[in-house]
TIVEX-67573 format. One record per atom (N, C-alpha, C, O): x, y, z; residue in three letters. Coordinates in steps of 0.2 Angstrom, whole numbers, plus 2048, in hexadecimal, padded with zeros to 3 digits. Example, Ala and Ser with C-alpha at 12.3 -4.5 7.8 and 13.67 -1.06 7.14 Angstrom:
! residues 2
8427E4827ALA
83E7EA827ALA
8427F0827ALA
8477EF82AALA
8407F5823SER
8447FB824SER
840800827SER
843806828SER
! end
This chain:
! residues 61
76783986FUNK
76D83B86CUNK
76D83D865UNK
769839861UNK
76F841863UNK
76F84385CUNK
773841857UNK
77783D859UNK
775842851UNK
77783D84DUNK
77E83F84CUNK
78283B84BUNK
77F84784DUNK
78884784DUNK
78B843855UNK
78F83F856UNK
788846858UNK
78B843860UNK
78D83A85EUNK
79283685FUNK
78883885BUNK
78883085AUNK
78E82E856UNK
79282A858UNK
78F831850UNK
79483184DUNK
79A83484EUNK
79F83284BUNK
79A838853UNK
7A1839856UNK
7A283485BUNK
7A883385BUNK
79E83185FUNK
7A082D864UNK
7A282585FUNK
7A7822860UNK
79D82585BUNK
7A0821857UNK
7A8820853UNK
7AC81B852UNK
7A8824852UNK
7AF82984FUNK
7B4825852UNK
7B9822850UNK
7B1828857UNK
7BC82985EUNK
7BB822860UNK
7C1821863UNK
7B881F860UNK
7B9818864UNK
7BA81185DUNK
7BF80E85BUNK
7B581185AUNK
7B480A856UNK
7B780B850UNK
7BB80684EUNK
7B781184DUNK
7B9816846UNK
7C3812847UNK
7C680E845UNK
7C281884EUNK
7C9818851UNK
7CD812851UNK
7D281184CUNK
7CB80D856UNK
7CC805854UNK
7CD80184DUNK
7D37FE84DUNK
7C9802848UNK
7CA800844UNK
7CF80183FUNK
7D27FC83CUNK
7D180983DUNK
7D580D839UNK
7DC80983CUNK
7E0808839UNK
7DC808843UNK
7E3806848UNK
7E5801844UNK
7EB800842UNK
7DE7FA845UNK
7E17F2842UNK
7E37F383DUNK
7E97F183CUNK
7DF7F8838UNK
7E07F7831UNK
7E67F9831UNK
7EA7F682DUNK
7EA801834UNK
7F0802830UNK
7F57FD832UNK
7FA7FC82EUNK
7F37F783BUNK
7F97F283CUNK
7F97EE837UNK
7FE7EC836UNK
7F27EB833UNK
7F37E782EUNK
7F77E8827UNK
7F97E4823UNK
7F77EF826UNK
7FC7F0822UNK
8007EE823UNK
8027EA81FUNK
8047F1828UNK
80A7F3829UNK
80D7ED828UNK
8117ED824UNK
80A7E482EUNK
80D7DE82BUNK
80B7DC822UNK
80D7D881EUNK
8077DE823UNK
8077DC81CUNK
80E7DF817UNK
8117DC813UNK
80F7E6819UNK
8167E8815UNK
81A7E5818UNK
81C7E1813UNK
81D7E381DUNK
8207DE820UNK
8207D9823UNK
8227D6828UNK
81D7D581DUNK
81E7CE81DUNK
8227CB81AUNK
8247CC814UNK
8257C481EUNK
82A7C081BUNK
82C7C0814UNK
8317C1813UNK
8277BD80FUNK
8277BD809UNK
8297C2804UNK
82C7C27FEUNK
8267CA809UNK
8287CE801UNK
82A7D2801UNK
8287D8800UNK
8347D1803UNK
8387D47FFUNK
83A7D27FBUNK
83E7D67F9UNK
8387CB7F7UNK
8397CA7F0UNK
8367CF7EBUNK
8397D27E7UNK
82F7CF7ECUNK
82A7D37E8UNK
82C7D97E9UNK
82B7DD7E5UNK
82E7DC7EFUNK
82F7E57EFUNK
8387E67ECUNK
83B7EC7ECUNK
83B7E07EAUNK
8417E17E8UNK
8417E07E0UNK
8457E37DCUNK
83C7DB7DDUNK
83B7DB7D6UNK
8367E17D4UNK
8387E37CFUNK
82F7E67D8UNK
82E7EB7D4UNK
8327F07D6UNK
8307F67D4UNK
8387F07D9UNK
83C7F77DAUNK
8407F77D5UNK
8427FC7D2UNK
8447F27D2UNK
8487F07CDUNK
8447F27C5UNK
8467F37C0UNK
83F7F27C6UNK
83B7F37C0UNK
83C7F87BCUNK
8397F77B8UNK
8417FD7BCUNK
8438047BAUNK
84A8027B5UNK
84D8067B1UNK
84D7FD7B8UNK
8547FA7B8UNK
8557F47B2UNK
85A7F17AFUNK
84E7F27B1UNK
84D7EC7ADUNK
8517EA7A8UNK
8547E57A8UNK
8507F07A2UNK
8547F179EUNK
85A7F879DUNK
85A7FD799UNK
85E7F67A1UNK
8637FA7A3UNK
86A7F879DUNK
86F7FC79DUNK
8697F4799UNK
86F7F2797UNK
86F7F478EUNK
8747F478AUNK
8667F678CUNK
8667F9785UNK
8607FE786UNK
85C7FB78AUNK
85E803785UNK
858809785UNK
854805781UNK
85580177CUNK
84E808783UNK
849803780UNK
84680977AUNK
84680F77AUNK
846804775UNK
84480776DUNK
83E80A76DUNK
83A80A772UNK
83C80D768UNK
835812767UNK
83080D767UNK
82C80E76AUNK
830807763UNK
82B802764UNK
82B80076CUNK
82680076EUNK
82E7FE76FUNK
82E7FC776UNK
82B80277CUNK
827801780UNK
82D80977AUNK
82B80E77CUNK
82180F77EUNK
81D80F782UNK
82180F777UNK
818810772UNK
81480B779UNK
80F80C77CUNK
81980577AUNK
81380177EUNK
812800786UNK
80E7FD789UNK
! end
């Protein structure tokens, strides 16, 4: 067998399989119990200081 043939069979089957678990482990991982606190405290991060504009010194950093 030659070495594209190997790697494409390779490819479509185990390749295939893996890329599958890994995007469902994402997906629970975005979707886990825990973190809509953390994806609700870095979405507010823009909003932090909404009540005074940040100075030229706070800017710089």
């Amino acid at each position: 067998m030659e070495t594209y043939s190997f790697l494409r069979e390779f490819a479509d089957s185990w390749v295939l399989l893996f890329l599958f678990v890994f995007f469902l482990a994402i997906v629970v991982w975005v979707f886990r119990p825990g973190a809509t606190k953390e994806y609700r405290d870095t979405a507010s991060i823009p909003f932090r200081h909404d009540d005074k504009p940040a100075t030229d010194e706070e800017a710089r950093t």
